[in-house]
N, C-alpha and C positions, 0 to 999 in steps of 0.2 A: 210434698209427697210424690207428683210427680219425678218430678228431676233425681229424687231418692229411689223410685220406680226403675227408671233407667239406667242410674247409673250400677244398680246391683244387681240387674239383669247383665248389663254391660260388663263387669267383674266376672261375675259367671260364667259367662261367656269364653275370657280372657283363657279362666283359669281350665275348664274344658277343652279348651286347644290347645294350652300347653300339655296337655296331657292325651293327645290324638296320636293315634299309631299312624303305621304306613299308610298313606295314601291307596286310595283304592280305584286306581283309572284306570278304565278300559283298555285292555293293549291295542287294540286297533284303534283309539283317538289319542294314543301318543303319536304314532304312525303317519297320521292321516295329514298331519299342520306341517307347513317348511318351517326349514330352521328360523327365519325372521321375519316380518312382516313385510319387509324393504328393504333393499339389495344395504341403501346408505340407513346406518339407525345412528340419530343425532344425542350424544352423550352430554347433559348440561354439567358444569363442575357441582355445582349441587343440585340435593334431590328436590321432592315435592313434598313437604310436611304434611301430614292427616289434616291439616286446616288449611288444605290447597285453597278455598277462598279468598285468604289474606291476600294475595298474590296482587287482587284487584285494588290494594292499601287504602279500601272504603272501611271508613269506622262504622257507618250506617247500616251495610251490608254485612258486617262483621256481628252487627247487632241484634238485626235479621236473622244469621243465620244460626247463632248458637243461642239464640230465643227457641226459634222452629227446633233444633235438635232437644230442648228440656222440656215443651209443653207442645207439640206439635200431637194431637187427638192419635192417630195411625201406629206416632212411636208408640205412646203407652199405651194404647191395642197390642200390640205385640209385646212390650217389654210384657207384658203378663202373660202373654201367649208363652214366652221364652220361660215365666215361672210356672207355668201351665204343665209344660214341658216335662220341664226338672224333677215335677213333684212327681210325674208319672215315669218317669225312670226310676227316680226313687221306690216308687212303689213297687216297681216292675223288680227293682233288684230286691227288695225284700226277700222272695221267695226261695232268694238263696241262702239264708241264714237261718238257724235253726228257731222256730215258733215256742215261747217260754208261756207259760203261762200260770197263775198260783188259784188256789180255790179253797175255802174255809168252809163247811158243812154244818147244821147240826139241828140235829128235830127231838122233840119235847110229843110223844103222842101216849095217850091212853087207849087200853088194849086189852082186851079177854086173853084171860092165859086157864088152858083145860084144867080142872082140878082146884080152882081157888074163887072161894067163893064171889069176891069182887073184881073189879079189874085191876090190871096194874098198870103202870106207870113207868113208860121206858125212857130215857134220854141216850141220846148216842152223839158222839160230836167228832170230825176228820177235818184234816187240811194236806196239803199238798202241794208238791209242784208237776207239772207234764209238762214235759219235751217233745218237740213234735221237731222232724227233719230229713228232705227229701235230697238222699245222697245224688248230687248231680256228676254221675258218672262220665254219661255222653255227652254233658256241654250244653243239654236243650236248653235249661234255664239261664245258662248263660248265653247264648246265643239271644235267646230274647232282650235281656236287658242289654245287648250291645244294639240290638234293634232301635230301643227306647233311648238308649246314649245316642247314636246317629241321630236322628230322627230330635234329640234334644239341639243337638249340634245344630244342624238343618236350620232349624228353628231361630239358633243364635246367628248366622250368617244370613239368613232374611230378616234377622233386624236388623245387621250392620248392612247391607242391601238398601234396604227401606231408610235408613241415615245419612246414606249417602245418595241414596235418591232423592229425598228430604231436601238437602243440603245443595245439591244441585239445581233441583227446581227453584226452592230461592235466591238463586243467584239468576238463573235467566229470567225469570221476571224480572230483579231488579233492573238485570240490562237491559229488559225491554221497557220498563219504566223509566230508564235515564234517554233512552230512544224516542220514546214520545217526550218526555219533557223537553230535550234537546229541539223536536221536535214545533214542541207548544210555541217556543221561544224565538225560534224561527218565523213560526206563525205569525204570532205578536208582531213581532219584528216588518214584517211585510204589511203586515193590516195598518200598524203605524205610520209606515212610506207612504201605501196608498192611498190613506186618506187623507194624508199632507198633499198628494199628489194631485187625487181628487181635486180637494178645493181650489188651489194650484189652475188645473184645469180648467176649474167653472168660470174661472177670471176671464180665462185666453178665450172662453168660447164666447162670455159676453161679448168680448171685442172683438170678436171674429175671429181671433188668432185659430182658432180648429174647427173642427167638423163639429155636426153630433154626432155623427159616427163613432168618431174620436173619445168622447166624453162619452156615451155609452156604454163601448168597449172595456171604459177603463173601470165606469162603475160596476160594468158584470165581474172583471176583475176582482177586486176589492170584496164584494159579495161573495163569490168564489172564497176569497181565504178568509176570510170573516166563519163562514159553514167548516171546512177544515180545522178552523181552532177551535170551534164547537164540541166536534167530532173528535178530536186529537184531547180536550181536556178531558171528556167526557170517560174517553177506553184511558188515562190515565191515571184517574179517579179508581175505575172498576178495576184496574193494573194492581192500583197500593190497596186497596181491600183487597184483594187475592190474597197479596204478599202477607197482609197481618190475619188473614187466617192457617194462609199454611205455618205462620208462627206460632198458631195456638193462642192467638189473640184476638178480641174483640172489635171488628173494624167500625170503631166509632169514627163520627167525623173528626173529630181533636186528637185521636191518632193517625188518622189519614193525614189530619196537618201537620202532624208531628214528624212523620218521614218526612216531609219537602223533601224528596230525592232529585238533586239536581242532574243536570248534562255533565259528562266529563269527557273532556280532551285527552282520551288515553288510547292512544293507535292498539291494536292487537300484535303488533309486534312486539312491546315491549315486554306482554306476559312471557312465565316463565316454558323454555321449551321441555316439554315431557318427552322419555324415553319410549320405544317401543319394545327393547324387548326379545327375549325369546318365547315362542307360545307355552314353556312350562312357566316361567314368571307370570304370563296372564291369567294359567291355570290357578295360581297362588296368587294374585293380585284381586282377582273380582268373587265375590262375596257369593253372587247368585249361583257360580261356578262350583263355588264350594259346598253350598244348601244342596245341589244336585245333585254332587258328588257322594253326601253323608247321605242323602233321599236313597242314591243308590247303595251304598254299602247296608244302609240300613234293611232295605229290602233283599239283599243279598243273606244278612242274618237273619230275617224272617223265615228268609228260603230252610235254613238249615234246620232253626228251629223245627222247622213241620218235617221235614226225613228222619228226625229223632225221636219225634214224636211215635214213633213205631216200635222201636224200644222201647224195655221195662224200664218201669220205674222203683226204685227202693226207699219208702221210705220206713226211717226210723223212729220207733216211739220210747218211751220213757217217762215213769213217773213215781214221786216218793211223798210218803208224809207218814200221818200218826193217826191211829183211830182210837175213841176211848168210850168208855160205858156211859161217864157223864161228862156233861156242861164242863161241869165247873173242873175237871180234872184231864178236859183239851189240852191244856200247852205242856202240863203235868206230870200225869201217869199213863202215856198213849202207847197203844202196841201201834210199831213199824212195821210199814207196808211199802211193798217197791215194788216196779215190774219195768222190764225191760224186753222192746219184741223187733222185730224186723218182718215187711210184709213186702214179696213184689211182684209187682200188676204188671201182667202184658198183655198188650190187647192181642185178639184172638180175630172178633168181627165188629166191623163199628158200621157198615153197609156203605161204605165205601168213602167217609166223613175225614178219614186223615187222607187219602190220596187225591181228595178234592181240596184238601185246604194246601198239597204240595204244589199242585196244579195250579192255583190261586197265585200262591204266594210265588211263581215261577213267572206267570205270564206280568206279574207287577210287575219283577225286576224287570224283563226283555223292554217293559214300557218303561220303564224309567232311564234302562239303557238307554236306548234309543233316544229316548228326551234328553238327557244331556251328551250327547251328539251331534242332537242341533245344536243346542244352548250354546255349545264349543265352538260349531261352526258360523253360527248367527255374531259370537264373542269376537270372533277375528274376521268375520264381514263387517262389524261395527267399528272396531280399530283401523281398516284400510279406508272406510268410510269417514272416521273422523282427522286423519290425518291426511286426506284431501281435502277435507272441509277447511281447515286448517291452513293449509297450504294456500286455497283459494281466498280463503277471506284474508288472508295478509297480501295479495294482489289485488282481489278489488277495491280494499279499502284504498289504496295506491291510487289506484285507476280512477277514482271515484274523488278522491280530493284532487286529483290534477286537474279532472273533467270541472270542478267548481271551481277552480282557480280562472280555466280556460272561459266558463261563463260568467266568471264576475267578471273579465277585462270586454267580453262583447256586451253585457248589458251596458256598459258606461260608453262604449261607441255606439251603441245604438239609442243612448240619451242625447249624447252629441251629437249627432245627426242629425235626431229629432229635433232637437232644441238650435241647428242653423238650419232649420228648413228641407232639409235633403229628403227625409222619407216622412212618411208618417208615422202616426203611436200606435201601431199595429208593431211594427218592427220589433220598440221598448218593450211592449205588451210581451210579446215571445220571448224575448230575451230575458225577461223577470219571470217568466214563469217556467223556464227554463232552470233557470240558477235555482229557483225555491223548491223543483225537484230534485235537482243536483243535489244540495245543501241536505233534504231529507233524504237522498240514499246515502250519505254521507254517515249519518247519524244511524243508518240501520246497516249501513256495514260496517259500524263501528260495534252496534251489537251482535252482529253474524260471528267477528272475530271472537270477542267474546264466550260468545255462546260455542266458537266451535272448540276453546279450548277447553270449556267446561264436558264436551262431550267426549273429547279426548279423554281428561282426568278421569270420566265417569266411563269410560270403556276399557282402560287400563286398571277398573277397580278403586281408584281414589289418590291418595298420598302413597308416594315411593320414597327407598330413599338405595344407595349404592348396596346397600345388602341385602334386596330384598331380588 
């Protein structure tokens, strides 16, 4: 029911934008944006498909994330908000079409009639149809139901907004979940050294071979990352329950074991590079842009609506059927009745009730203007933003494995050292805890790249492809 929920809100949606007139933007935020976001804009041979996550070729993340887009609690808040919507457009446009209505009659009463000495007995029986129909000359009724159409629209583009928010939040978690795991593993990994090393130790110091100093050091060491992997499984754990609720799933522990999301070996370079663009593609690309856009035209049809509102209105009536003396001789023997009228209302004095609702409905638009003039501007401070983010996390991921290549060849001279005598375990001591920070920035700028192409994707609006 969900997944059926959204996907015919989804449809809906489709089919309403194929069917969107001219855009309606502001001419002064055509004006306002350069031709590109960056002098160089990088062209890949191919686009980004609407399932930009595959990109990452995790089957798990993949599983993640088109879970969270079928049952994820927010979509289907809204997909219904989108049928919410619909229905009052619907309703809204009714008023343009003419009101039909039928009606059957008939009464059975006894009655004093002057001159007879009892009462009499009358029956009378009618049926009917009436037409009811408010000729919309000046457009107000239709200006409103273009209101209710925008404002429908709005609605479908904050759910595909909210889906591709959806979609993106599950993917940075996952990357931060393969961050700690990577992480954990690491952990592990040193806790296991050190307490070989430990004991190792306890040998040399029986014999005198070291200090306690020595041995001390090394056991605060050890304790040290022993707390770390505590800490590292513990925000791991709470990592994969985030992720299987923002799926719309139940974060049992035998689902939390179910993910085992491992570490991956996957630099940020080898995602796919996304275009930047000219800023009318961004205005057509991102979702929120678009909500704000229909937010505004819809308030723009509100506007007009209320100036019309001053003009007459004409409406036409109509109505026909059959009347008869009795019951039984209704469908029968009926005398035909019909009447046809036209009636128009203008108003005169309301105490000032439509020039306050012009006024209203005037200061909305100026607010809504203005609100998506930031949104536009905020839209392409977020794109310069994520394509240096971009930029940067494919250098320090760089930098960052050199830098642990660089401390894994001094921790093993500074074993060697230690082990002919030259320095003491103070040296080792540094150089291991050196490398095991190295190692973890390693694994968090693996998910910074990550993350910053995800914020790309999500600032450019989602999946592109050469025609869009």
């Amino acid at each position: 029911m969900r997944r059926t929920a959204i996907a015919i809100a989804v449809a809906a949606l489709l089919s309403a934008c194929a069917q969107m007139p001219e855009r309606n933007v502001p001419t002064d935020v055509e004006g306002m944006l350069p031709d590109r976001f960056t002098d160089v804009v990088a062209i890949p041979d191919t686009g980004v498909p609407p399932t930009w996550w595959q990109a990452f070729d995790d089957p798990k993340l993949v599983s993640l994330v088109e879970s969270g887009l079928q049952y994820n609690s927010d979509l289907i808040v809204a997909a219904e908000r989108l049928r919410e919507a619909h229905a009052t457009m619907r309703s809204v446009r009714s008023a343009q079409l003419p009101e039909v209505s039928a009606s059957v009659a008939g009464t059975r009463q006894r009655t004093w009639v002057a001159g007879l000495p009892d009462s009499a007995l009358i029956e009378t029986g009618q049926y009917g149809v009436q037409v009811r129909y408010e000729a919309d000359l000046w457009g107000r009724l239709a200006s409103q139901t273009e209101a209710e159409r925008q404002r429908y629209l709005a609605q479908g583009y904050t759910l595909a907004s909210l889906r591709l928010t959806i979609a993106a939040e599950l993917v940075r978690g996952y990357l931060q979940a393969q961050s700690l795991s990577e992480a954990r593993s690491v952990l592990e990994e040193n806790v296991h050294v050190l307490d070989d090393q430990l004991r190792l130790s306890r040998r040399r110091y029986d014999v005198g071979a070291i200090s306690e100093l020595d041995l001390q050091r090394f056991r605060s060491e050890l304790e040290d990352s022993r707390a770390q992997l505590a800490e590292t499984t513990q925000q791991l754990r709470a990592v994969q329950r985030a992720l299987l609720l923002l799926a719309g799933q139940l974060p049992t522990d035998e689902r939390v074991a179910h993910i085992n999301i491992e570490s991956e070996e996957r630099p940020p370079a080898v995602l796919p590079t996304v275009p930047t663009g000219l800023p009318s593609s961004l205005l057509n690309r991102r979702p929120d842009l678009r909500a704000a856009e229909a937010n505004l035209a819809g308030a723009g049809a509100d506007l007009n609506a209320a100036r019309r509102a001053w003009l007459p209105t004409i409406a036409i009536t109509g109505s026909a059927g059959e009347i008869s003396r009795g019951l039984s001789d209704l469908f029968k023997d009926g005398m035909s009745l019909w009447s046809v009228g036209a009636t128009v209302t203008q108003a005169i004095f309301d105490g000032g009730r439509r020039n306050a609702a012009i006024e209203i409905s005037d200061a909305r638009r100026e607010q809504l203007a203005e609100s998506y003039r930031a949104t536009v501007r905020q839209a392409f401070g977020e794109v310069l933003d994520a394509l240096d983010a971009r930029t940067a996390a494919d250098a320090v991921y760089r930098a960052r494995t050199e830098q642990s290549d660089a401390l894994q060849t001094a921790l093993r001279l500074a074993q060697r050292r230690y082990d002919e005598g030259y320095s003491d375990y103070l040296g080792v001591l540094d150089a291991r805890r050196s490398l095991l920070q190295s190692r973890l920035a390693v694994a968090e700028a693996r998910r910074n790249g990550g993350a910053a192409y995800v914020d790309l994707v999500l600032a450019i609006g989602g999946g592109w492809s050469e025609s869009t």
